[in-house]
PQR file of N, CA, C, O and H, with PARSE charges and radii, in Angstrom:
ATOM      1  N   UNK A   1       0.840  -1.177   0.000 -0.4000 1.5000
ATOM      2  CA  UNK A   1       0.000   0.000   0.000 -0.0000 2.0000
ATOM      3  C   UNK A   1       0.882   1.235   0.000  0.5500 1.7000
ATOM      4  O   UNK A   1       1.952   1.247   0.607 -0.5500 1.4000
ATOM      5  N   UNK A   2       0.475   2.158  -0.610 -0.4000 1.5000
ATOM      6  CA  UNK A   2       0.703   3.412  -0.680 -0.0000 2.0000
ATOM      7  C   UNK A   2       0.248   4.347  -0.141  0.5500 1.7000
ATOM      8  O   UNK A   2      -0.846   4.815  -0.458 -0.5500 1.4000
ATOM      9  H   UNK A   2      -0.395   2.148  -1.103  0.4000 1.0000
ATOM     10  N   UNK A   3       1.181   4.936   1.028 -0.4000 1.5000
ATOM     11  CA  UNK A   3       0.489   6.114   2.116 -0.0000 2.0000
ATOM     12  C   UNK A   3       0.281   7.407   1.228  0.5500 1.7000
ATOM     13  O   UNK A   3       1.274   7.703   0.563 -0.5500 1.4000
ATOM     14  H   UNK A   3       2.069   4.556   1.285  0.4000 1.0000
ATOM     15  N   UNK A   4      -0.614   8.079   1.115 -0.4000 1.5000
ATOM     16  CA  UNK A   4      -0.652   9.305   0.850 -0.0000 2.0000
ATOM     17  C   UNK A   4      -0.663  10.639   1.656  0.5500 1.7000
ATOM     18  O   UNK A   4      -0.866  10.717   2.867 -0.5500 1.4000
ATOM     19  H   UNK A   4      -1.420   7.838   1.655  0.4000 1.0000
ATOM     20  N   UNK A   5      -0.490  11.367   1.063 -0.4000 1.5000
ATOM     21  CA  UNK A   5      -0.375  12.776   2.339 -0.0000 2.0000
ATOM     22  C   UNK A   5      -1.460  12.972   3.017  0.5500 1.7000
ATOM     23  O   UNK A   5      -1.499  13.079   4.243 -0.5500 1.4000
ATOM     24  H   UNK A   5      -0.325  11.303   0.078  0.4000 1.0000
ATOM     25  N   UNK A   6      -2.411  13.032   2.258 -0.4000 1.5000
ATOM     26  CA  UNK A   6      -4.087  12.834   2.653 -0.0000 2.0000
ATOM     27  C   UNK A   6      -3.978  12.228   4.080  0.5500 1.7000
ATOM     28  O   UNK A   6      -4.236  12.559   5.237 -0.5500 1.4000
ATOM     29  H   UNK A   6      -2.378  12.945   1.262  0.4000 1.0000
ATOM     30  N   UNK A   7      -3.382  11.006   3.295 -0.4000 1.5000
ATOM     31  CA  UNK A   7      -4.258  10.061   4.674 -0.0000 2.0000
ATOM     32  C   UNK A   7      -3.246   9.572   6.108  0.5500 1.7000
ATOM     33  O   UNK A   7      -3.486   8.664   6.905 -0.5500 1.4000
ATOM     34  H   UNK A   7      -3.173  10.738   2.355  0.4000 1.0000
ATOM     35  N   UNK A   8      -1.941  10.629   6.083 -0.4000 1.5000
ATOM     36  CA  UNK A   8      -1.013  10.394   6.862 -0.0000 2.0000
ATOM     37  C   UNK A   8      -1.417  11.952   7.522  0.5500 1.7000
ATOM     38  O   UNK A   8      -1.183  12.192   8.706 -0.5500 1.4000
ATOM     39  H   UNK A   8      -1.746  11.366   5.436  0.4000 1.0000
ATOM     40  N   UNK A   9      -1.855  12.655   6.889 -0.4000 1.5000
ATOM     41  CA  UNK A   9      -2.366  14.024   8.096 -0.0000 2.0000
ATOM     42  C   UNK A   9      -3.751  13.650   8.681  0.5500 1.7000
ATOM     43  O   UNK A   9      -4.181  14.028   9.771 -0.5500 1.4000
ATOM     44  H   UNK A   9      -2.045  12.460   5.926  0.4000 1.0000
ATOM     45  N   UNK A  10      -4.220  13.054   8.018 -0.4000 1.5000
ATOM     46  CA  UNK A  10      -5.581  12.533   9.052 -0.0000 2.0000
ATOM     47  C   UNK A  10      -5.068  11.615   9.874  0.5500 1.7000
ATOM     48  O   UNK A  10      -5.064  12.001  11.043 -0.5500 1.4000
ATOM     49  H   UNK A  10      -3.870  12.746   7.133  0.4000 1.0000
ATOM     50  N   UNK A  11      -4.743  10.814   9.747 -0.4000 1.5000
ATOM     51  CA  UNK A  11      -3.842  10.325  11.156 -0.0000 2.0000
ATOM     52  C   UNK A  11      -2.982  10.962  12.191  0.5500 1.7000
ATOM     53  O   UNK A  11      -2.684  10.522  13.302 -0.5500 1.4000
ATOM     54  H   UNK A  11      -4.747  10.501   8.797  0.4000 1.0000
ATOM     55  N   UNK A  12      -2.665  11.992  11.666 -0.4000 1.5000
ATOM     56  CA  UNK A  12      -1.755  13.054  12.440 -0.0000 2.0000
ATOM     57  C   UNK A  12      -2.765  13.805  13.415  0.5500 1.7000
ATOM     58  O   UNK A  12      -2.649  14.155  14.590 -0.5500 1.4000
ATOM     59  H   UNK A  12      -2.907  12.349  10.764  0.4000 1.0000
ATOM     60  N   UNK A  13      -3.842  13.927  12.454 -0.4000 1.5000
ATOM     61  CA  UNK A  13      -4.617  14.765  13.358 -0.0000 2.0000
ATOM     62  C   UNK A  13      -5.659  14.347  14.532  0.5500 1.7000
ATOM     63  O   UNK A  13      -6.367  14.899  15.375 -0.5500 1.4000
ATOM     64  H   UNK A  13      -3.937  13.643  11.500  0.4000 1.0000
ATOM     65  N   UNK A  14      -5.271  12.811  14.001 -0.4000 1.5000
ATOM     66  CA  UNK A  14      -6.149  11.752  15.540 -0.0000 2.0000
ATOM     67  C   UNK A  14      -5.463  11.588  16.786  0.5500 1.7000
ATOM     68  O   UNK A  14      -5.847  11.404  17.941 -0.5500 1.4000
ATOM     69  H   UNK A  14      -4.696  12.363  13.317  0.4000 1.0000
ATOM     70  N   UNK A  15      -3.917  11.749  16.032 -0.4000 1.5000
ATOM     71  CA  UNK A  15      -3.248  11.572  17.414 -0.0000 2.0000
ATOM     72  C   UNK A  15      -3.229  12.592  18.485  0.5500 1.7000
ATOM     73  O   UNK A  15      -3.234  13.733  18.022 -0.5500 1.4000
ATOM     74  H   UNK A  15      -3.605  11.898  15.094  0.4000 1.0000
ATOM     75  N   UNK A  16      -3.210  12.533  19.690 -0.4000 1.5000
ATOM     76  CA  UNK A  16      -2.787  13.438  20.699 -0.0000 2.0000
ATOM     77  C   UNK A  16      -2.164  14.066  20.295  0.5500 1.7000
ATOM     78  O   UNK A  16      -1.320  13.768  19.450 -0.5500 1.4000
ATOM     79  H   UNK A  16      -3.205  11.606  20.066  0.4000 1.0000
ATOM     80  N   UNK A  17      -2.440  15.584  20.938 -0.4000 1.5000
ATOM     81  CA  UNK A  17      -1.349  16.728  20.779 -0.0000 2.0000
ATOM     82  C   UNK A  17       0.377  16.286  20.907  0.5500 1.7000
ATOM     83  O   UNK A  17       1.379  16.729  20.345 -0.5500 1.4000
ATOM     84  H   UNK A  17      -3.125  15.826  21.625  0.4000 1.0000
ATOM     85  N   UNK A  18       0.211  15.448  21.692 -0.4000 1.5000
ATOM     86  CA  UNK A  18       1.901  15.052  21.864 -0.0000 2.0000
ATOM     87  C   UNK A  18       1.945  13.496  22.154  0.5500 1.7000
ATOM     88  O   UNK A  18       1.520  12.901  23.144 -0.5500 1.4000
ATOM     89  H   UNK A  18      -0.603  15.088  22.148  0.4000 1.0000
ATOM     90  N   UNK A  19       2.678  12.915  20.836 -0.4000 1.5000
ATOM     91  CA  UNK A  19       2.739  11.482  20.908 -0.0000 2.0000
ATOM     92  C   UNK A  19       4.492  10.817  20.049  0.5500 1.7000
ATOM     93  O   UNK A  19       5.364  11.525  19.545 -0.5500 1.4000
ATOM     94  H   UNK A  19       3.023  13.399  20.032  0.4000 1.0000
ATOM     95  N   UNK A  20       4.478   9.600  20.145 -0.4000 1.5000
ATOM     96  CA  UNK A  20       5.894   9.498  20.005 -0.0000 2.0000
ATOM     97  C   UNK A  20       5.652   9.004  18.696  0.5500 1.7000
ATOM     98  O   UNK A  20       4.561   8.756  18.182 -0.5500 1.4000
ATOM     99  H   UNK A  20       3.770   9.024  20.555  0.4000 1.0000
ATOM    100  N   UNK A  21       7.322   8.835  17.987 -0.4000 1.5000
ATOM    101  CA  UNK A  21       7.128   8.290  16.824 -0.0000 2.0000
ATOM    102  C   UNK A  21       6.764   6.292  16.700  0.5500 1.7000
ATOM    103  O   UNK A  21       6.653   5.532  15.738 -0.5500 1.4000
ATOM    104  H   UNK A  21       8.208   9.037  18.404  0.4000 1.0000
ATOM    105  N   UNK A  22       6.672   6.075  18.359 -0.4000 1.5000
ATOM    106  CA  UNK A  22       6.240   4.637  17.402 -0.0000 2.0000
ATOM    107  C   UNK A  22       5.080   4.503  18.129  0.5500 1.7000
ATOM    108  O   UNK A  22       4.722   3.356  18.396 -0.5500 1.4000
ATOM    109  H   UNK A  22       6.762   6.692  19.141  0.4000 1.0000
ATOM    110  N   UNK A  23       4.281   5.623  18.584 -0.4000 1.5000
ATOM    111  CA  UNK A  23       2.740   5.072  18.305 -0.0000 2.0000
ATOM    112  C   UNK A  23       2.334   5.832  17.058  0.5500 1.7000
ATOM    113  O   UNK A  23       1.128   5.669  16.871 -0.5500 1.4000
ATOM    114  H   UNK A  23       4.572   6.555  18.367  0.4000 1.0000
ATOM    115  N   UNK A  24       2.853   6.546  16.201 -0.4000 1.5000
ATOM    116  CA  UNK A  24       2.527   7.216  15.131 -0.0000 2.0000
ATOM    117  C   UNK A  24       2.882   6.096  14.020  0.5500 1.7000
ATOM    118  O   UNK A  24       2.400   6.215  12.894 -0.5500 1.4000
ATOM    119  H   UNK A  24       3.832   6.678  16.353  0.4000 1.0000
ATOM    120  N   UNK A  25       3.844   4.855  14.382 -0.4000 1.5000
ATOM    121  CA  UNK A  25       4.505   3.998  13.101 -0.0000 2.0000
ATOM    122  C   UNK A  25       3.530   2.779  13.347  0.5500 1.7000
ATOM    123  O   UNK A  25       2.779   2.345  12.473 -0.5500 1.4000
ATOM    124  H   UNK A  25       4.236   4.758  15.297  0.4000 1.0000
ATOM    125  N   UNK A  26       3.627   2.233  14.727 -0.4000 1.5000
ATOM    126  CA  UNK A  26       2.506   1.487  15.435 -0.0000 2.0000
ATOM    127  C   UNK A  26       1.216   1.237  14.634  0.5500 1.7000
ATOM    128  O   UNK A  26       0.730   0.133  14.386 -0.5500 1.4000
ATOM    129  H   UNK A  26       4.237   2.586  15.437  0.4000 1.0000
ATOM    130  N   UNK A  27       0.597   2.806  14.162 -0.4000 1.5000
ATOM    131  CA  UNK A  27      -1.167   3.170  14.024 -0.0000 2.0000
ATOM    132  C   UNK A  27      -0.869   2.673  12.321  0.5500 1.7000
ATOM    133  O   UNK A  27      -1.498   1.906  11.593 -0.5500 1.4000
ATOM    134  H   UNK A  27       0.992   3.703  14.364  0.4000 1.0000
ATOM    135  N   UNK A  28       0.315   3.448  12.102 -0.4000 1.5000
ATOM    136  CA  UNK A  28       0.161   3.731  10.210 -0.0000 2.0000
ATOM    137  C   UNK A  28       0.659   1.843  10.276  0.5500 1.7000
ATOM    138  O   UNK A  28      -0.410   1.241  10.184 -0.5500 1.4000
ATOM    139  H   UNK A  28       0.827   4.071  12.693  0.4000 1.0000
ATOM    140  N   UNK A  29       1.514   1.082  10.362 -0.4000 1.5000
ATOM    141  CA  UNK A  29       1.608  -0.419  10.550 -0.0000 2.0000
ATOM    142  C   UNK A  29       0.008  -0.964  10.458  0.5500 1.7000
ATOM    143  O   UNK A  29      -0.375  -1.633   9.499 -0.5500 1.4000
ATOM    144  H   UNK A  29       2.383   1.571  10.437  0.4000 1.0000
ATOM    145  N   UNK A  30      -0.815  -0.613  11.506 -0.4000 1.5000
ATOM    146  CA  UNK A  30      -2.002  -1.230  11.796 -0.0000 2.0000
ATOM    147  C   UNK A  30      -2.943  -0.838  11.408  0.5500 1.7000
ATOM    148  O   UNK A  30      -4.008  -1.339  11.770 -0.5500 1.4000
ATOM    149  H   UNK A  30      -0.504  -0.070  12.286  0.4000 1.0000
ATOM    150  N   UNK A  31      -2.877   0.537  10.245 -0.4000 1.5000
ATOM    151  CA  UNK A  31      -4.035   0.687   9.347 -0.0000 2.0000
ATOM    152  C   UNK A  31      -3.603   0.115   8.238  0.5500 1.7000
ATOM    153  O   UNK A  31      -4.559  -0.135   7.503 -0.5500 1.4000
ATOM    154  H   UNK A  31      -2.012   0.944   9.950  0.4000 1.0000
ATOM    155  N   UNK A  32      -2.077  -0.363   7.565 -0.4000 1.5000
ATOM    156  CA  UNK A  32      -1.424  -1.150   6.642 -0.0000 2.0000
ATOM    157  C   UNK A  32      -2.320  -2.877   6.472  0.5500 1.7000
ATOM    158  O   UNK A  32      -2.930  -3.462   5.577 -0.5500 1.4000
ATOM    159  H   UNK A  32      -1.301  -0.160   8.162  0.4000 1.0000
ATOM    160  N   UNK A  33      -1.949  -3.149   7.845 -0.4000 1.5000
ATOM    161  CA  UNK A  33      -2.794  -4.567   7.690 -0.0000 2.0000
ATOM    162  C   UNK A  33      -3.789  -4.532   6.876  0.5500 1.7000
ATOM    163  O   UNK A  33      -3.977  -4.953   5.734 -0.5500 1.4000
ATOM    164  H   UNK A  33      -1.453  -2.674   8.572  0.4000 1.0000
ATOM    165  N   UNK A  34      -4.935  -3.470   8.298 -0.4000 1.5000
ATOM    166  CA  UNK A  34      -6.392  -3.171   8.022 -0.0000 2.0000
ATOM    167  C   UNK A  34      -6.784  -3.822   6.400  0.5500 1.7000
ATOM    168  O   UNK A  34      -7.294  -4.833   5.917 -0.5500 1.4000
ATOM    169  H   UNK A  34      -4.782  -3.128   9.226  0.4000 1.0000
ATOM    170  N   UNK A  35      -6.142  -2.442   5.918 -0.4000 1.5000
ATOM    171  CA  UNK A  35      -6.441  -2.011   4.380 -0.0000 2.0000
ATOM    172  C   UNK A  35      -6.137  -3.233   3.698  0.5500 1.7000
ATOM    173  O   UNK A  35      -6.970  -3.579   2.860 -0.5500 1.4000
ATOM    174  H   UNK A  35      -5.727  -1.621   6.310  0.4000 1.0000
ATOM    175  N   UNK A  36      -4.785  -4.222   3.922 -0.4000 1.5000
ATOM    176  CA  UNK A  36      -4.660  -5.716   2.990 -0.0000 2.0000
ATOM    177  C   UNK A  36      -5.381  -6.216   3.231  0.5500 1.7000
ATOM    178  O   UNK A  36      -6.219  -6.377   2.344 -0.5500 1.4000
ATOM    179  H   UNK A  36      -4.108  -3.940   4.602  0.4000 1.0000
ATOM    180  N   UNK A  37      -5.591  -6.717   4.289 -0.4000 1.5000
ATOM    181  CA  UNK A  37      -6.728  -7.776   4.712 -0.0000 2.0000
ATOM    182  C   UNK A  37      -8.346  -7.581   4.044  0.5500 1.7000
ATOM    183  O   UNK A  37      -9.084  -8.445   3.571 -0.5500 1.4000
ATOM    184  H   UNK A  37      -4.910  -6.586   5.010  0.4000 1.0000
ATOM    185  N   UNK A  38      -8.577  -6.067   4.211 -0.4000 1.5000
ATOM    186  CA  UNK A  38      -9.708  -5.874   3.089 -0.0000 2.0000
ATOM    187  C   UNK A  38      -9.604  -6.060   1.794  0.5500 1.7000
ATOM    188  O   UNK A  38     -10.407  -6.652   1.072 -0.5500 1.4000
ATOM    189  H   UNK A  38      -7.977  -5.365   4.595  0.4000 1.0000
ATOM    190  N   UNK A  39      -8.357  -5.424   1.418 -0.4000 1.5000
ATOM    191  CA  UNK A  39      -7.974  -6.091   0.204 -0.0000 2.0000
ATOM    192  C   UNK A  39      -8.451  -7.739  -0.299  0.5500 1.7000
ATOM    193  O   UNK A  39      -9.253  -8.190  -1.116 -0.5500 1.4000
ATOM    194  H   UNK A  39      -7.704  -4.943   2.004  0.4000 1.0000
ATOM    195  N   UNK A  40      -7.638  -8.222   0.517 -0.4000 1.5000
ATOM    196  CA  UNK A  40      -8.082  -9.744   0.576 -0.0000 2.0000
ATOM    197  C   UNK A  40      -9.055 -10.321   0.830  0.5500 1.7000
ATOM    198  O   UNK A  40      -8.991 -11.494   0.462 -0.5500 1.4000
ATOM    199  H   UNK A  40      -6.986  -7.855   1.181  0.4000 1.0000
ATOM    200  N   UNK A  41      -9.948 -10.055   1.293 -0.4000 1.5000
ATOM    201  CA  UNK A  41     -11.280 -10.157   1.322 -0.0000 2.0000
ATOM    202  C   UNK A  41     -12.603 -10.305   0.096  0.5500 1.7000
ATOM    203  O   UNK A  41     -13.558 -11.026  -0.194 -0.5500 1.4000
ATOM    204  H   UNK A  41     -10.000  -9.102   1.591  0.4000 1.0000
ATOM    205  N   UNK A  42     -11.795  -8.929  -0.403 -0.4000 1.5000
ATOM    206  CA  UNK A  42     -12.655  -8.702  -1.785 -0.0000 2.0000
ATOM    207  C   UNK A  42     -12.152  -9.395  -2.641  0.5500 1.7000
ATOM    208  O   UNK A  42     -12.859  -9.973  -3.467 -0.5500 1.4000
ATOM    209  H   UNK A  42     -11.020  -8.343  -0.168  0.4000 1.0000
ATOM    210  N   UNK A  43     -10.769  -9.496  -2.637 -0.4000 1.5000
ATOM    211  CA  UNK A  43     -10.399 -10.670  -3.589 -0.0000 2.0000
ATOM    212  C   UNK A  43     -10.763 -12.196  -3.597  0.5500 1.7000
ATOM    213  O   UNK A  43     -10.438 -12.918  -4.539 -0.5500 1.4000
ATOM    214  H   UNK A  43     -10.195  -9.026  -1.966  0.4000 1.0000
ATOM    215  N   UNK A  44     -11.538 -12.708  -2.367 -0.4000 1.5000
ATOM    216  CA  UNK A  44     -11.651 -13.971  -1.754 -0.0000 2.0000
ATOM    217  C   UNK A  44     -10.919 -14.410  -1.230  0.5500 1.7000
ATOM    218  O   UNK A  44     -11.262 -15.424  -0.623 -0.5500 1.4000
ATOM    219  H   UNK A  44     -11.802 -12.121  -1.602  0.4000 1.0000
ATOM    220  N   UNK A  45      -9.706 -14.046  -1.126 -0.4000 1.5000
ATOM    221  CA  UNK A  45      -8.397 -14.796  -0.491 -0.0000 2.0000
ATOM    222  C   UNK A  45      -8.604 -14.715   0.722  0.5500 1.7000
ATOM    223  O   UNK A  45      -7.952 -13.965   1.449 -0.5500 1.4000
ATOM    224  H   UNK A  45      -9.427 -13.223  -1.620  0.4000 1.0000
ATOM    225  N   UNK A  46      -9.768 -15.654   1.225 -0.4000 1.5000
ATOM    226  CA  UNK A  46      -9.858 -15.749   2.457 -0.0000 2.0000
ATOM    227  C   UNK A  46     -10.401 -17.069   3.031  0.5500 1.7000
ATOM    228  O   UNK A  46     -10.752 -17.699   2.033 -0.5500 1.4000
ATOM    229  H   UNK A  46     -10.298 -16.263   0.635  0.4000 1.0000
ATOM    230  N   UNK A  47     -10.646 -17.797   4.096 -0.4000 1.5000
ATOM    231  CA  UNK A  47     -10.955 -18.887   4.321 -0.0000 2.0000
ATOM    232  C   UNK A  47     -12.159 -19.277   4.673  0.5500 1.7000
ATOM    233  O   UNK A  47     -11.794 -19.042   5.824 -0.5500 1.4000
ATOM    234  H   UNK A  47     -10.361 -17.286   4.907  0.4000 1.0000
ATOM    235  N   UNK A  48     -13.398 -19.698   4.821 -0.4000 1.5000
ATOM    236  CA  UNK A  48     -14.429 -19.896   5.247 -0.0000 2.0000
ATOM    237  C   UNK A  48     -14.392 -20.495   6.467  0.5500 1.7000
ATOM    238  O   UNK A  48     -13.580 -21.417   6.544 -0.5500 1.4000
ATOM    239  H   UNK A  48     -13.694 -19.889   3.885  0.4000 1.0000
ATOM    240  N   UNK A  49     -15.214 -20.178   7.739 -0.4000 1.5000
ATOM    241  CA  UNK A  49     -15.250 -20.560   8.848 -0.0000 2.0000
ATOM    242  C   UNK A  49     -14.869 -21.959   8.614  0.5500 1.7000
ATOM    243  O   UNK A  49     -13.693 -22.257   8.824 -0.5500 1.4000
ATOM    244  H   UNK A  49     -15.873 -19.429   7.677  0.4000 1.0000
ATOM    245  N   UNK A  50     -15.569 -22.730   8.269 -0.4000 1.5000
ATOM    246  CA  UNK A  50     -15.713 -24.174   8.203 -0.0000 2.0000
ATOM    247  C   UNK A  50     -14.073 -24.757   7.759  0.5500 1.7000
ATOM    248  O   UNK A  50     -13.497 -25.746   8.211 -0.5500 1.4000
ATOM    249  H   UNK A  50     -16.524 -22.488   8.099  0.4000 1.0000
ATOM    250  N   UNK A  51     -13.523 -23.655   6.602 -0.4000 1.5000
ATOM    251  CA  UNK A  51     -12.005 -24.029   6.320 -0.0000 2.0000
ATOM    252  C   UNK A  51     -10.612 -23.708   7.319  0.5500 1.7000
ATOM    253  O   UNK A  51      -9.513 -24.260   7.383 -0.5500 1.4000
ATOM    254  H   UNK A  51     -13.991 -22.852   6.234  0.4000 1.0000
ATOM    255  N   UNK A  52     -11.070 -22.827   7.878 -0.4000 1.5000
ATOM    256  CA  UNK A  52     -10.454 -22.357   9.071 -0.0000 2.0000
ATOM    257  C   UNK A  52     -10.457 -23.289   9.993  0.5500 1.7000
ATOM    258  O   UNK A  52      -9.415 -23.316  10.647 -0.5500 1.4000
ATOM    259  H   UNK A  52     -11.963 -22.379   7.827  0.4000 1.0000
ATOM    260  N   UNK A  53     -11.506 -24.309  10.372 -0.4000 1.5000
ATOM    261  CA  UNK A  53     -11.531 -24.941  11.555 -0.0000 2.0000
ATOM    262  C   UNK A  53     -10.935 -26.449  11.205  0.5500 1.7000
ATOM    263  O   UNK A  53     -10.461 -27.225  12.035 -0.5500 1.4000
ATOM    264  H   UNK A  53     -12.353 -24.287   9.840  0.4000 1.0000
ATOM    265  N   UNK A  54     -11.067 -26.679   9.795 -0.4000 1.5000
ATOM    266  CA  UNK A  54     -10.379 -27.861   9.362 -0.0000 2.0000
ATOM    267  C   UNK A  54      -8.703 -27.554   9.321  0.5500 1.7000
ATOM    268  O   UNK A  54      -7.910 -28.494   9.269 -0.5500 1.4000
ATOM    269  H   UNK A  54     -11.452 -26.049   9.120  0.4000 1.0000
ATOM    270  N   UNK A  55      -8.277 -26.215   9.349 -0.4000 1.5000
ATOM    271  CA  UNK A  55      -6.749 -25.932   9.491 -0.0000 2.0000
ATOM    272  C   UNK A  55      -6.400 -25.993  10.595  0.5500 1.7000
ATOM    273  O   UNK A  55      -5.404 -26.682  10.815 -0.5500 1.4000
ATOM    274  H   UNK A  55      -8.921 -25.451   9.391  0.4000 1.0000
ATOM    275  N   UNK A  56      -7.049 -25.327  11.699 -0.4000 1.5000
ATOM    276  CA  UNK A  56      -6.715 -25.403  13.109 -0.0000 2.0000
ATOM    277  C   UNK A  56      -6.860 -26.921  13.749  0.5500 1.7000
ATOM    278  O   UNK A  56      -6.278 -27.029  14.828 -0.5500 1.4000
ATOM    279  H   UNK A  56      -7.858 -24.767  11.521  0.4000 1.0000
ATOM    280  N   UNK A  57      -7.424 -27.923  13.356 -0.4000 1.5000
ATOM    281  CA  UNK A  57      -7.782 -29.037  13.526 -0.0000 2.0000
ATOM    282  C   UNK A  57      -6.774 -29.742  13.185  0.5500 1.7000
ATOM    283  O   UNK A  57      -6.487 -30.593  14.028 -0.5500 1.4000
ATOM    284  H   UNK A  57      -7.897 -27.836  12.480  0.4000 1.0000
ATOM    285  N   UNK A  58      -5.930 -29.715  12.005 -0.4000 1.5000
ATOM    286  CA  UNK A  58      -4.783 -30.293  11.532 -0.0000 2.0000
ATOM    287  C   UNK A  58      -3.657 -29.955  11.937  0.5500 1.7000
ATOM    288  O   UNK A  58      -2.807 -30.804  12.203 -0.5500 1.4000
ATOM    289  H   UNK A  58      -6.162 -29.024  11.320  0.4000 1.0000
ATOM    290  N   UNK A  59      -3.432 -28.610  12.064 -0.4000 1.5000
ATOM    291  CA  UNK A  59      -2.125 -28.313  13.454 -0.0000 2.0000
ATOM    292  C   UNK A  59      -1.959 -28.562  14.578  0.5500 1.7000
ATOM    293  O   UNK A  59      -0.853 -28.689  15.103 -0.5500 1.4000
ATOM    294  H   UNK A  59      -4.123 -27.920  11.848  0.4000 1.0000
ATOM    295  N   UNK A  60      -3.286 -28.696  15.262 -0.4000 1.5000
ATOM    296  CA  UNK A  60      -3.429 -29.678  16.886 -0.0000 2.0000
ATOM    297  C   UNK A  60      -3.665 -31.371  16.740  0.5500 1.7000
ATOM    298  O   UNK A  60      -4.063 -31.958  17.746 -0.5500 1.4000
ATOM    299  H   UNK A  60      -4.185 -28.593  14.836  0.4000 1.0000
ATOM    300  N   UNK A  61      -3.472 -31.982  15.761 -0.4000 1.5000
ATOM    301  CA  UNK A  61      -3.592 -33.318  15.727 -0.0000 2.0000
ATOM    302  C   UNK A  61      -1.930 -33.738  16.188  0.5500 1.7000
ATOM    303  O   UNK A  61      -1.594 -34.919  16.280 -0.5500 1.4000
ATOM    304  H   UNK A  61      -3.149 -31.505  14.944  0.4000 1.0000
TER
END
């Protein structure tokens, strides 16, 4: 993903008047996910409950 100025001053402007640089790297990291994971979503690249529980099922055997 590609941060834009846009959307790195709206984040600027959520944070507290006075905050450090790694809850500012922290937030932009964890709106990074956010945004793939939606990504992935819409793409389908995702698992269905039912497939999920047959994976977790096979790593605890």
């Amino acid at each position: 993903m590609m941060l834009t100025k846009a959307h790195l001053k709206k984040q600027i402007d959520s944070l507290p008047d006075e905050f450090s640089i790694d809850e500012l790297v922290e937030r932009l990291f964890l709106i990074e996910k956010i945004e793939n994971a939606d990504r992935q979503s819409e793409a389908g690249e995702v698992l269905t409950e039912n497939q999920l529980m047959q994976e977790l099922n096979n790593w605890f055997k």
